[in-house]
N, C-alpha and C positions, 0 to 999 in steps of 0.2 A: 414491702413487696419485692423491691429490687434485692433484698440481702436473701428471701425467701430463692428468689430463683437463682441467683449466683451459687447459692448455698446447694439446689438441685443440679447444675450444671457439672459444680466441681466436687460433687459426690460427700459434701459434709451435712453432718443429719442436722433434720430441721429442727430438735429441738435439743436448745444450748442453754446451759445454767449459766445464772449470772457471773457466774466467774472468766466467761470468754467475752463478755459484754462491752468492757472498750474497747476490743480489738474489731468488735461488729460497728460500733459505734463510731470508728476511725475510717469505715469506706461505707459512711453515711448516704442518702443520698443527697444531699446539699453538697457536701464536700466532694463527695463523685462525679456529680455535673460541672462542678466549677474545674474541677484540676480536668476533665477530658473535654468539656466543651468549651469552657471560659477562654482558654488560648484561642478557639478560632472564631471567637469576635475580631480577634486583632487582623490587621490584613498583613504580608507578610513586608518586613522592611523596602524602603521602593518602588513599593506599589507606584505612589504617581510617577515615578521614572517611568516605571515600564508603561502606563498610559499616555503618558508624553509622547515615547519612542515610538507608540505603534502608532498612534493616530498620526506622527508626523510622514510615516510609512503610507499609511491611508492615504493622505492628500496630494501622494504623488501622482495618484490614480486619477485618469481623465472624468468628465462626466459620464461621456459616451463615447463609444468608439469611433477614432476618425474614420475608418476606412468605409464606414456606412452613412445613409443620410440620416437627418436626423428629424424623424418621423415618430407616429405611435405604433408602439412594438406589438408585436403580437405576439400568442402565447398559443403554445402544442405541450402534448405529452409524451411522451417515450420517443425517445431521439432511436429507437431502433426503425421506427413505426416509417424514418425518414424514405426508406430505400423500399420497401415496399415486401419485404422478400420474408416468406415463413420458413426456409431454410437458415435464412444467416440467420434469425435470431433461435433457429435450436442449436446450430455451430456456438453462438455466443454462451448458452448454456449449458451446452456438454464442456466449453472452455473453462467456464465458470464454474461448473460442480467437477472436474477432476483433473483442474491442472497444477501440479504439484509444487509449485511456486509461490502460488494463492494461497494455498493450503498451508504452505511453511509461514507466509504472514497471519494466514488467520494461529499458527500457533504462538507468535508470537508477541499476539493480544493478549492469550491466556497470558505466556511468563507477566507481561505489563500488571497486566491487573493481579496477580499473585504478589506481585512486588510491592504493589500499592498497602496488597492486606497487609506485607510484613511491615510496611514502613508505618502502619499505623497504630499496629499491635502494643508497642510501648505509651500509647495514652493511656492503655489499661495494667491494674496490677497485674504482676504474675504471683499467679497461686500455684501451691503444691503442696503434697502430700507426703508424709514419709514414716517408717515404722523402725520397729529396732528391736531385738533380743538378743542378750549378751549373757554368756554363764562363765565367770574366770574362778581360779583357785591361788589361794595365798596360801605361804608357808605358815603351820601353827607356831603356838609359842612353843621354847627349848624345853619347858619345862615339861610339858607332855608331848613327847616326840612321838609323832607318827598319828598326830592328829592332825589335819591341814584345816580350813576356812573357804569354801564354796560360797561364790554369794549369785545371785543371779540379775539382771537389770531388765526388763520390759520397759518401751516408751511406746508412744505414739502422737506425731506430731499432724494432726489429722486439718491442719492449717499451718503452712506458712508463705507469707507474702512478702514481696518486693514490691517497691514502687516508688518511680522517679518522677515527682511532681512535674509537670510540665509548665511551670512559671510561666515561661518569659514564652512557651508557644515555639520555641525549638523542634519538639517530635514534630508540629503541627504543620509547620511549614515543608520538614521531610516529608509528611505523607503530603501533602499541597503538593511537591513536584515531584513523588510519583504516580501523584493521580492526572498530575497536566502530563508526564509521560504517557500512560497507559492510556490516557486521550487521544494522546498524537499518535501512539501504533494503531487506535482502531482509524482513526485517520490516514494510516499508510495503508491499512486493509482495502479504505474503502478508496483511495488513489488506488492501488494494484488491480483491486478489479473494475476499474473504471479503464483502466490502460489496456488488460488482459482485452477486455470488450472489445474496445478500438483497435489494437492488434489482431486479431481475429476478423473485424471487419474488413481492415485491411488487406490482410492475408489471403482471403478466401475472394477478395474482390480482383486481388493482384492472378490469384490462379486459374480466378473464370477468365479474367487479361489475356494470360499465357494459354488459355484453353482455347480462346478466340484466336488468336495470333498464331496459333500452331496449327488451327485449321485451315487458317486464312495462305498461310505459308504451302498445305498440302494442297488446296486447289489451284492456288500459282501451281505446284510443281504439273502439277494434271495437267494445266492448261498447255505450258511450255512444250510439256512430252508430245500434246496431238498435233501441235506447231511444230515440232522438228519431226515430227512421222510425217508429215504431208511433204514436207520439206524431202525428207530425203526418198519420199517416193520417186519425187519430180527428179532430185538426181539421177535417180535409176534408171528414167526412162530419157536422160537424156534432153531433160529439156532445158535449155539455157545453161549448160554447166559451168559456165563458169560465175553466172549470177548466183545461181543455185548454190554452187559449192562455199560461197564466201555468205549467201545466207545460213547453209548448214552449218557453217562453223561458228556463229555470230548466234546461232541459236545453242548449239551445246555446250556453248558457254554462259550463256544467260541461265541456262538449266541447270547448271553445275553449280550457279551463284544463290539460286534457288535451292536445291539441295541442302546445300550446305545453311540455310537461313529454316530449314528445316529442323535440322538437328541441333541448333543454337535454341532454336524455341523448344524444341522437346527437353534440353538442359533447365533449363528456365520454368518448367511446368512441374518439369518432377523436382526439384530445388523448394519451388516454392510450395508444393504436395505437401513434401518431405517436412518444412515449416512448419504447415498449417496442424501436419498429426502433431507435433508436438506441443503447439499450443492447445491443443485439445486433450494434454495428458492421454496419447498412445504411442504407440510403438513407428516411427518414422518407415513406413513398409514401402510410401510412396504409392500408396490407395485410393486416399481420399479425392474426390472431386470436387469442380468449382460449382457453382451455383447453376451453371448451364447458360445464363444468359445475363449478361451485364443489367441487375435491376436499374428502374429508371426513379432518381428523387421524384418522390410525391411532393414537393414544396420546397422555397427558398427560405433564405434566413431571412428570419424579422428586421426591419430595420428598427432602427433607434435602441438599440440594446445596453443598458446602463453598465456603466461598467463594474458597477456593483456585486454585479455576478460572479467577478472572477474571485471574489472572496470567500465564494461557496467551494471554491475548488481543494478537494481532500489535503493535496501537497501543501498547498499554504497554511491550510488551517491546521495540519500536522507541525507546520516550520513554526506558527504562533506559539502553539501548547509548550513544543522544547523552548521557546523564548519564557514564557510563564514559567515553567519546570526549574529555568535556568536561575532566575530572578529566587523564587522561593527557597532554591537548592544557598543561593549564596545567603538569602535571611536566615537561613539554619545555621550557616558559617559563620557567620556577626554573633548570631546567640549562642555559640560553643562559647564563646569565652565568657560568657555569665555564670556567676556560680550555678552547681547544680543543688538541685533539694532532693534526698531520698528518705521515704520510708521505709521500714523493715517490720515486721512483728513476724511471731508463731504462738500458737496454741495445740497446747498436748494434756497428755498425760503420762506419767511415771512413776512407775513399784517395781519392788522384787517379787513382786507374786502377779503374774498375766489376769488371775481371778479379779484383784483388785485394782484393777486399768479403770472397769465402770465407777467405780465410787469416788464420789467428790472431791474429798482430799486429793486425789491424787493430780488435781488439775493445775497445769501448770501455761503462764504466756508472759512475754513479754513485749511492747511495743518500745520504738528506737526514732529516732530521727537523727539526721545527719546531713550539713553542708558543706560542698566543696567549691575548690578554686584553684584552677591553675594556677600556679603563680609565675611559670618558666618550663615551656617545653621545648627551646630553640626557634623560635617562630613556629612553629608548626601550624600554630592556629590563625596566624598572623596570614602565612601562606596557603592557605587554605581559604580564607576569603578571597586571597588575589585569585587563587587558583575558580574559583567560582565565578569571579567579577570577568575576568578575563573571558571564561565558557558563557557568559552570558553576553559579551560585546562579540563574540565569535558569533554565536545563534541568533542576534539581532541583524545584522551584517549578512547572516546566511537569508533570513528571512526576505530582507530588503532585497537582495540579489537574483532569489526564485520567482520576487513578485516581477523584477525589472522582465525575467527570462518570459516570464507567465504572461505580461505587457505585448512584449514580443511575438509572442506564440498567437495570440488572439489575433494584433492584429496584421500577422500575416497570414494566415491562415482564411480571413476576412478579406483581404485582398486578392486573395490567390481565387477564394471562391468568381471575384467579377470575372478574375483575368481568365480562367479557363472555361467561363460561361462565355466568354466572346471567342477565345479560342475554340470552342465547341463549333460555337454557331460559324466562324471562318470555315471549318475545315469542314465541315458536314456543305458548306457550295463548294467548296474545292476534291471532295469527292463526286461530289453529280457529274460536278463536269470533267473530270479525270475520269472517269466511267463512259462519258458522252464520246469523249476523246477516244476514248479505246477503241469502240464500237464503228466510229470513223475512220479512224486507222486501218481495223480490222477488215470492214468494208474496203477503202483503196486501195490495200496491197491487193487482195483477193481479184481486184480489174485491174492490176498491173500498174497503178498511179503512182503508187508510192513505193519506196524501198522498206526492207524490212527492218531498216534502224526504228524506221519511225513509227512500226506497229512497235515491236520490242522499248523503244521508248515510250509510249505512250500505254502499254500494260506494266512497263514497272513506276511509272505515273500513279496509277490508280490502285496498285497495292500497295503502294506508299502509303498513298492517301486513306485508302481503309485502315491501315497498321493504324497511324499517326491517330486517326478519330478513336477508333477502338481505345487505343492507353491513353487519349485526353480524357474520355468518360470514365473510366478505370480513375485516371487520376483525381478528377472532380469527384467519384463517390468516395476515396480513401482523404480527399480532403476534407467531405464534409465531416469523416467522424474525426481527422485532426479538430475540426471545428466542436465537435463535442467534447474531444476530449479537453480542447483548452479551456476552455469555459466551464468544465466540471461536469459536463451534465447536459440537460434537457434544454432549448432555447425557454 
């Protein structure tokens, strides 16, 4: 059945006289299964090294992370669902279906897995086909001049194969590491859009920020302006001038300091606009808007979260695959130097007459085998395992270094979340009362109690105080999706 369908695939008719019968009988299927599957029983040289290496990687890994107490965890779905917001998660999807960065990794899965097919290609013979008509002329004999000898040749070699037995599992282990590659690219796919997400979160959270801040900046400047018009009415009419004049001027410059804190936040909104089209694969026009209001977390992080999670994380499990890729790439390297085994054969047929191609006699095949052996190529093959052995102590090392960064990442990002949840909760009472304070101020100047430093201090008080809460909440939602992104994913 298996020689029936080869036989359909590579265009040779299904029925053959026995004269082409050992050469069918040579990619048997016994012998077929063993020369392409038989190799990957083996596992590739080193295996237990590279099990050693990683799991000693593994147990650098805590239980649970310090930075939290260590409780029963709880479990949510879609870390989008965190912030509560049906805009940011169409922003994460329009980021996600056309930004043209994503799209260059997602084509770079295709090359992966093409690469995979070629590397694997040689477990199988290569078949081919080929034809031939020849008509030459020989000079006749002297004796009857001017009669020449035409002869003509028809072949058809409607089979010929190569085939490099794969003993020792050499091919096997070349396609083993481009298959653990073309692992690891869909693993960088699924890191880039896991980043892409988080970038966009951030992005679009950083610009509702600057959209807050730039408003908060225009109503200071309003406020300040109906402050210095009262002000310089009173000059006008003469009242107090000399209080007066040293409050006018103590107010047009507070207004000026304002202004100008104005167009530092408009720099700032359109910058960070200008960001956001981009990650969203369009034209940077400086269009887009933020969310309009700072969404509020629907929930905290779980405590007790194992650290086990960060294993999930696309980057690392891509850094593992190129450590596998690496390890198989050098068992290919060790089995170059074992002899190799090839088969050859073809089956045809050959006449001087094209009529008589179909008829029996005319059939022709023969089968060959052959072994070889380097004996002396100047190292080459010698360096060629170093060169392997080396790229795999480099991508073990790499591996260990992005877990150490990834370690890192978790748990500060876990810390940060306590620290600006207390910071929250500080400046959200030091706005009330920066607010209470103005209102105070405001009132005593107004009966003549107080000077105007101390309304003017006590209003750039409390727009502090709103700025500073404003980008703490900003910052606590752009941490929680660092907090997603370190951790891979969903809590």
């Amino acid at each position: 059945m298996m020689n029936e369908a080869r036989s359909e695939k590579s265009g040779i008719p299904k029925r053959c006289n026995h004269r082409t019968t050992p050469l069918l009988r040579l990619l048997s299927p016994p012998l077929l299964c063993l020369a392409v599957t038989g190799c990957g029983f083996f596992p590739p040289l080193g295996s237990k090294r590279l099990q050693k290496d990683l799991a000693a990687l593994h147990d650098t890994a805590p239980s649970r992370w310090a930075a939290l107490p260590d409780i029963t965890q709880n479990t949510a779905t879609g870390w989008l669902d965190d912030f509560g917001s049906a805009r940011l998660k169409a922003l994460v999807a329009r980021a996600v279906a056309q930004n043209p960065d994503l799209k260059a990794t997602a084509a770079r899965v295709e090359q992966a897995q093409a690469q995979m097919t070629q590397a694997g290609a040689p477990l199988f013979p290569t078949l081919g086909a080929s034809g031939s008509a020849a008509r030459n002329q020989s000079p006749g004999d002297q004796r009857f001049a001017g009669i020449n000898r035409i002869a003509n040749r028809f072949s058809g070699n409607y089979l010929n194969v190569s085939w490099e037995l794969d003993f020792w599992g050499r091919v096997a282990d070349t396609r083993r590491a481009a298959k653990a590659g073309s692992e690891a690219a869909v693993e960088d796919w699924h890191a880039a859009r896991l980043s892409l997400a988080a970038s966009t979160v951030q992005t679009a959270v950083s610009l509702t920020e600057a959209e807050s801040l730039l408003a908060l900046a225009e109503s200071n400047v309003a406020t300040r302006k109906v402050q210095l018009g009262i002000l310089e009415r009173q000059l006008d009419r003469g009242i107090d001038p000399d209080r007066v004049a040293l409050d006018v001027s103590l107010s047009r410059a507070d207004l000026a300091r304002a202004e100008s804190t104005v167009q530092q936040r408009r720099a700032t909104a359109d910058a960070t606009r200008r960001t956001l089209e981009t990650l969203l694969g369009g034209y940077p026009a400086g269009l887009e808007r933020g969310l309009g209001t700072l969404p509020a977390l629907r929930r905290g992080i779980p405590a007790g979260l194992p650290s086990g999670m960060l294993l999930r994380r696309p980057d690392l499990r891509a850094a593992e695959r190129r450590v596998v890729s690496a390890l198989a790439s050098e068992s290919a390297a060790k089995k170059a130097m074992l002899p190799a085994i090839r088969l050859t054969g073809n089956g045809g047929r050959t006449s001087q007459e094209m009529a008589q191609l179909i008829r029996p006699e005319t059939a022709i095949w023969n089968i060959a085998g052959q072994m070889s052996q380097t004996l002396f190529q100047g190292g080459a093959l010698k360096a060629g395992v170093d060169l392997q052995k080396g790229r795999y102590q480099e991508l073990l090392h790499t591996y260990a270094g992005r877990a150490l960064t990834a370690f890192r990442e978790v748990e500060t990002a876990l810390a940060a979340e306590a620290f600006l949840l207390q910071q929250q909760s500080a400046l959200e009472r030091a706005t009330t009362e920066a607010e209470r304070a103005e209102k105070l101020a405001l009132g005593q100047y107004e009966k003549g109690l107080s000077e105007v430093l101390t309304l003017l201090d006590a209003r750039q008080r409390a727009f502090d105080a709103r700025s500073t809460l404003t980008s703490v909440k900003a910052q606590r939602l752009r941490n929680r999706a660092a907090v997603h992104l370190a951790l891979g994913g969903n809590f």
